[in-house]
N, C-alpha and C positions, 0 to 999 in steps of 0.2 A: 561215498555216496553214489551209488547206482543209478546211472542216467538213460539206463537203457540193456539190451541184455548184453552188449556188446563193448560197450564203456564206460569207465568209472571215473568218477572225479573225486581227487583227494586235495585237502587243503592241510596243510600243518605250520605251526609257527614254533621257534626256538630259543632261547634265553642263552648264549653261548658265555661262561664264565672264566676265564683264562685262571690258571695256578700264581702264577708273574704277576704279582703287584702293581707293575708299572701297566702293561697290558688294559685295557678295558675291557667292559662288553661288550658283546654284538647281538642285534637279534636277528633273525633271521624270517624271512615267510615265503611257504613256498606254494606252489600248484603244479600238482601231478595228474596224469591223463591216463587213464589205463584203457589201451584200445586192444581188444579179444578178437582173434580170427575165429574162423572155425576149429580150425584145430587146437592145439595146445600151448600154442603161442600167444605170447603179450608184449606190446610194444608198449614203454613211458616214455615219453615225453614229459618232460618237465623246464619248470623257470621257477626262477627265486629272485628276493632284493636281502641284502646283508649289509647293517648299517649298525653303525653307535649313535644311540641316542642323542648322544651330549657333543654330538660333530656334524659339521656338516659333508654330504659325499656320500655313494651309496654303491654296492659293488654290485651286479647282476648275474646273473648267474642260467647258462642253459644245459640240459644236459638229455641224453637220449638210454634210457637203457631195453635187455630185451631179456624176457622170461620166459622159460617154460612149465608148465604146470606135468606134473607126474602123478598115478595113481587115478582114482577115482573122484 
């Protein structure tokens, strides 16, 4: 979702289903930030929560990444 010409805001959520039987699920939701220099850089910033439903407790989660855009 484009918030402007310079950053974007993404939201996604996830159903995490382990192979292990014993294992549960987890869901996940996160929010990503995409902020655009001038040039061909992108910085994310993001945060998430990661939890099982059927528990209580919830893991957090921050994370920074950094992009370069190539071509046209």
């Amino acid at each position: 979702m484009p918030t402007g010409q310079q950053v974007d805001l993404n939201v996604a959520s996830s159903y995490l289903i382990s192979f292990d039987r014993d294992d549960s699920q987890l869901v996940s939701f996160h929010v990503v930030v995409a902020i655009r220099n001038r040039g061909n850089w992108v910085l994310r910033p993001e945060t998430g929560i990661l939890f099982n439903p059927g528990e209580s407790g919830k893991f957090w989660s921050l994370g920074l990444g950094v992009s370069r855009r190539f071509g046209g």
